[in-house]
C-alpha positions, -999 to 999 in steps of 0.1 A, spaced: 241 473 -51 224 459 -24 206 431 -28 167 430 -16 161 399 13 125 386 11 112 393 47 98 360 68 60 365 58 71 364 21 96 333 21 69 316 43 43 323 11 69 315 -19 77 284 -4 64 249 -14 40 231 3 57 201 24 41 168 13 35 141 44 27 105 31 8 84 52 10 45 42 -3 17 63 0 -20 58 -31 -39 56 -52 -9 69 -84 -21 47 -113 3 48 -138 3 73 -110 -4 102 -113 36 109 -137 50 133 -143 77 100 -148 53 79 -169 24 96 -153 7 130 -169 11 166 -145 -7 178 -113 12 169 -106 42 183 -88 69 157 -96 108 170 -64 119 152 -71 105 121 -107 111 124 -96 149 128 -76 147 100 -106 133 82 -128 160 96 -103 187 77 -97 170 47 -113 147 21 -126 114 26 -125 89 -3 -152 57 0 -141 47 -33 -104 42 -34 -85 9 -41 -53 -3 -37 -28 -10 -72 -25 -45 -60 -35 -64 -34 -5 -79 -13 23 -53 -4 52 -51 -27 34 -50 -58 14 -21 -41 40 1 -37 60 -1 -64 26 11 -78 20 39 -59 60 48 -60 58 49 -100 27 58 -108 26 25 -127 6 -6 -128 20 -38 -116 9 -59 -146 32 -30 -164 60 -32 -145 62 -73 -138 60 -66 -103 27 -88 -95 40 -106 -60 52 -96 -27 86 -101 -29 99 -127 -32 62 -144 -37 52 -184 -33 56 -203 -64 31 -234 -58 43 -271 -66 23 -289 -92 -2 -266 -99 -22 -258 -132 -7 -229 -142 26 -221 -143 40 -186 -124 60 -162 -149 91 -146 -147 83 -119 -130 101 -91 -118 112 -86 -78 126 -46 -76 118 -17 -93 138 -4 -123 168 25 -122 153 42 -154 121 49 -136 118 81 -122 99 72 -89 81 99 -69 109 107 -43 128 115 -70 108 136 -85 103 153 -54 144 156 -48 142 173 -87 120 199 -70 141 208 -42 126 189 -17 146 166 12 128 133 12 129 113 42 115 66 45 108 56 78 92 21 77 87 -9 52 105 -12 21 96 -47 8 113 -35 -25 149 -52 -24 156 -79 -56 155 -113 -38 154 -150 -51 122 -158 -64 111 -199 -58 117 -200 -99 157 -185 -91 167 -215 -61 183 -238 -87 206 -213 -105 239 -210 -82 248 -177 -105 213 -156 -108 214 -161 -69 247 -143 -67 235 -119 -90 205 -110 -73 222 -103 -39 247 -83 -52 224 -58 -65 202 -59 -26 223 -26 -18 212 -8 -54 180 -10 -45 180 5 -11 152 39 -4 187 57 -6 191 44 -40 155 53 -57 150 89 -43 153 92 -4 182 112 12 175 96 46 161 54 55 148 43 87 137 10 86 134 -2 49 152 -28 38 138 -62 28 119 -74 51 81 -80 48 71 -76 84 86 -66 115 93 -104 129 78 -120 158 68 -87 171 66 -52 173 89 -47 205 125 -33 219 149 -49 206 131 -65 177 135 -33 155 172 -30 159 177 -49 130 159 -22 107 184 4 90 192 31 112 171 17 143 198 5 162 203 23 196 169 40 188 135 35 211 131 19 245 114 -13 260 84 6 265 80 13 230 69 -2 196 79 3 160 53 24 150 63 45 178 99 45 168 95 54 132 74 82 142 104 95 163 127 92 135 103 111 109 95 141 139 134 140 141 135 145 103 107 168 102 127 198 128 162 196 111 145 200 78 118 226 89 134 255 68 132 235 37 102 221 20 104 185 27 81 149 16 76 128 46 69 91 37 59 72 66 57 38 56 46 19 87 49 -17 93 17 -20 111 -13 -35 112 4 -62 94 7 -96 119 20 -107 138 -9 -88 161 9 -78 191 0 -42 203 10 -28 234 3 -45 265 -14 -20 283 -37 -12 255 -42 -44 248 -60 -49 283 -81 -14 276 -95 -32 245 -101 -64 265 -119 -45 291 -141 -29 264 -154 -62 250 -160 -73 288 -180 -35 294 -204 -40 261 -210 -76 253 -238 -69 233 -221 -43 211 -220 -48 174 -181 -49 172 -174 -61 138 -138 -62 141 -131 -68 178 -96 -84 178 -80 -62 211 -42 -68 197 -49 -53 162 -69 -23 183 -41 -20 201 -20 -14 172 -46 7 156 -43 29 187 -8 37 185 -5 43 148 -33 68 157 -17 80 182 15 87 155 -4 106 133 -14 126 162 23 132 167 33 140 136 5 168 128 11 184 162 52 185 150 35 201 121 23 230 141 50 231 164 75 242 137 48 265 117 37 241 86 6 227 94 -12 250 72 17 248 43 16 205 43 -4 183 21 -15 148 43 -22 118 29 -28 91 44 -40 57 28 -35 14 30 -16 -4 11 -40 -33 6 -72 -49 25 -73 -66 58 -55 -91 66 -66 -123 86 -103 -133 95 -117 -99 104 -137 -88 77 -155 -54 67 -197 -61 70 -199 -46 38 -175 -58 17 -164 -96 4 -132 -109 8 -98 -93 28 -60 -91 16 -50 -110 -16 -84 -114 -33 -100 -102 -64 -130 -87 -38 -135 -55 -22 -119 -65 5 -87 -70 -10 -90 -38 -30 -110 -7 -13 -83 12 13 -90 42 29 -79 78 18 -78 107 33 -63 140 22 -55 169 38 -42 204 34 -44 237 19 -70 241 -4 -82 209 -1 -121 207 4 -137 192 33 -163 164 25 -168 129 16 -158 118 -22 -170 84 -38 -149 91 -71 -127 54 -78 -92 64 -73 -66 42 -75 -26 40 -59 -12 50 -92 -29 86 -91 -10 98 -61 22 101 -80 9 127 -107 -15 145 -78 13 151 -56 35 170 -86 3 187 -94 1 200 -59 32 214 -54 34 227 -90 59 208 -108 57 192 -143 39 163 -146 58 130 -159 35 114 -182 60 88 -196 63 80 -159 33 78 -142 18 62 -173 -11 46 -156 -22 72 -131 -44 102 -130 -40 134 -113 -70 139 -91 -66 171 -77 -95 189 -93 -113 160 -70 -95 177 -38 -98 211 -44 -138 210 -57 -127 226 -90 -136 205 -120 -137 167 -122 -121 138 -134 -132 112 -164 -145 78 -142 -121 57 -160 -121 13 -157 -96 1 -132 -78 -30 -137 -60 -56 -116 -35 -89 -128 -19 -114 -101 -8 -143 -121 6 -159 -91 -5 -183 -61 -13 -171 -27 -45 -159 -7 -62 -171 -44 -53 -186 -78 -40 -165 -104 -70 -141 -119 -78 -110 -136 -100 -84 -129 -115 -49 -139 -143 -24 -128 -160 -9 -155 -187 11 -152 -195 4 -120 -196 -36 -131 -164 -60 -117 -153 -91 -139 -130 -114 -124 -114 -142 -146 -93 -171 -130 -65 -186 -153 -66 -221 -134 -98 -229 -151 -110 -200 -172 -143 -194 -148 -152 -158 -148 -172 -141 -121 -195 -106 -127 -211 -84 -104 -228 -53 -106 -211 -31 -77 -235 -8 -76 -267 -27 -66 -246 -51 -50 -212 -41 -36 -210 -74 -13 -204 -93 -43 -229 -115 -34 -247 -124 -67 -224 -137 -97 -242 -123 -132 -216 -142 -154 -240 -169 -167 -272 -146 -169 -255 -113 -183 -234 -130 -210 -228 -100 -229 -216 -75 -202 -195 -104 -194 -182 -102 -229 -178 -68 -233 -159 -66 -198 -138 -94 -206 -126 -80 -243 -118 -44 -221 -100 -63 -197 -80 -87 -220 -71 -49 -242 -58 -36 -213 -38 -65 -202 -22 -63 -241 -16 -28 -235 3 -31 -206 24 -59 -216 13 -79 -184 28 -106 -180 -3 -141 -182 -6 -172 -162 3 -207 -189 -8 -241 -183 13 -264 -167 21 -291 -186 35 -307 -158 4 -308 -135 -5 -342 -123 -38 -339 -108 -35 -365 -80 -45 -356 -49 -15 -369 -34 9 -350 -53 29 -317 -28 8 -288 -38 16 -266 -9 34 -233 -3 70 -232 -11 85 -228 19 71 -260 32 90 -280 5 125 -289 15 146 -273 -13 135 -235 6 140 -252 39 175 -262 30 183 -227 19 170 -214 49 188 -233 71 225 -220 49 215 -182 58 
């Protein structure tokens, strides 16, 4: 009997859509010419944009990196998972609350994304930050034998160990070191010997994930292209640098609110990636068979803020929280969304995509929003909720959005904050004392979900002396880190 061969036109329609995972660090929103930047300059991602969906309304799981991740990688909150800090975090000295025992890597019985991608045939490919290996939290430096435990399990919790076949560039590390430059990057997994003096990281990874993307082109694969950029240090390319410099000098009365030329440079080059990577799309014949996204893991970082939103990386604001999305692909609709998503739905929106089973005890706390994407149907507005018991841009707190009203609640001395988002999205005017029973009502939703969720709260020091005098500082300024430090 011979045996029937499906002829090229039919294996290209029976096979699944590729999925390409664009993740930034510290891309807030509004640092996009499609969002709200004039002083950025994104075509590639503005295309993207143009044939895709636009969300104005999407936040980050958390917002500092690791915690971020693991989010969007699970499809679980952080308060869930004990996964609050970027690893390994700050605990503060003498402080009024006292930091728990969180968690610093992301557990083997979890079934993260990649993996579920691998179940459905797919090659899965990192290229960029990590920030997801176990490593000694301030709480762990006393005990000689949890140290020795922890780095024993660094190489379990590799990409290659939680779902990716192939790693470039994820390991530990939180950012990319003094700079972005030849030969800075050879330390990265599977950099070495890669790139020139001429290039930068982002340039690099991009490489490495076009590489990936024509040895793999007869297979559906999922791209996940976390860069290290814009996080600091700012150093963009030289020459682009100048271009930036030069467009300050040409319009000094231009309303450039964001005009730092180092982080334009940057900006420039990771457009210039995306560029790359959807014109390798076309090359090889899968532009019009790939689903793009491409989001932030948290808000800005530094003193450039967004004109219409309060506060940047690491706070309870706007600022910390909104990202852009953009998703692109077939069947997606074209437009401008302002339904609140939230890192935790990409997980069950990607399997709904590509038409595998959803994993419910998995991605417990995220939705799938593709009847957003595709125009058909809708999705239940739902309240979203944030817990970072820890010390860093700001004290430990609590938040939710409910309804289109935020509560904030700081466990160093119980004050809450309120705002109604909708009339006043800068955050501008605190409601907390003259609204006393929305405050209550979001407060009781917020302290439910916390209960639900397990999360981990914030106790009172009973240590805390509150003179002045006493170290109260970061903890690697105290000399017990320093000292560690200096033995690596």
């Amino acid at each position: 009997m011979i045996g029937l061969v499906a002829s090229p036109v039919q294996a290209a329609e029976s096979r699944q859509p590729n999925v390409v995972f664009f993740l930034v660090d510290d891309l807030g929103s509004g640092e996009l010419a499609c969002y709200a930047s004039k002083f950025h300059e994104t075509p590639n991602i503005n295309a993207l944009a143009a044939r895709g969906m636009r969300f104005t309304h999407a936040y980050s799981g958390a917002t500092l990196c690791s915690p971020s991740r693991a989010a969007l990688l699970t499809g679980r909150s952080p308060a869930r998972l004990h996964l609050t800090d970027w690893i390994p975090g700050q605990k503060q000295l003498n402080r009024k609350t006292v930091t728990p025992d969180w968690q610093t890597h992301m557990d083997h019985e979890r079934i993260l994304l990649p993996e579920a991608m691998q179940e459905q045939g797919y090659a899965t490919g990192f290229f960029g930050k990590w920030h997801l290996i176990p490593r000694p939290r301030p709480l762990d430096l006393g005990n000689p034998q949890l140290l020795t435990k922890i780095a024993a399990m660094h190489p379990h919790h590799m990409p290659e160990k939680h779902g990716f076949d192939e790693n470039y560039g994820g390991d530990q590390s939180a950012n990319q070191g003094r700079n972005f430059f030849y030969p800075k990057y050879h330390k990265f997994p599977n950099l070495k010997g890669r790139g020139s003096k001429d290039e930068c990281l982002t340039d690099v990874l991009t490489t490495c994930a076009v590489d990936f993307m024509e040895r793999n082109k007869n297979e559906p694969f999922f791209l996940y292209l976390s860069y290290y950029t814009v996080h600091g240090p700012i150093t963009g390319k030289p020459d682009y640098v100048k271009k930036y410099e030069q467009k300050l000098a040409d319009n000094p009365a231009a309303d450039y609110y964001m005009n730092n030329t180092g982080k334009a440079a940057m900006i420039q080059s990771l457009d210039e990636s995306v560029g790359r990577v959807v014109a390798k799309l076309k090359e090889i014949d899968q532009l019009d068979n790939t689903l793009i996204i491409f989001t932030g893991d948290n808000g800005s970082q530094g003193d450039e803020f967004v004109p219409n939103f309060r506060g940047n990386k690491g706070t309870a604001y706007e600022g910390g929280t909104r990202v852009p999305l953009i998703v692109a692909g077939p069947s997606i609709q074209t437009g401008i969304c302002d339904v609140p998503t939230i890192g935790m739905d990409l997980y069950p929106t990607i399997l709904s995509y590509i038409k595998a089973p959803l994993k419910p005890k998995e991605h417990l706390d995220g939705v799938d929003i593709t009847s957003l994407l595709t125009g058909i149907g809708a999705i239940k507005v739902r309240p979203l909720y944030w817990h970072y018991p820890h010390y860093d841009e700001t004290t430990p707190y609590s938040s939710a959005i409910v309804d289109g009203w935020k509560v904030i609640r700081y466990a160093d001395d119980g004050k809450v904050e309120l705002y109604d988002l909708k009339n006043d999205p800068m955050e501008k005017k605190d409601l907390a004392e003259t609204n006393p029973e929305k405050r209550k009502s979001l407060l009781t939703n917020l302290d439910d979900r916390l209960t639900a969720v397990g999360a981990q709260l914030a106790q009172p020091n009973p240590d805390y002396d509150p003179d002045p005098n006493k170290y109260s500082g970061g903890i690697r300024g105290h000399k017990a880190w320093k000292a560690i430090r200096q033995k690596k």
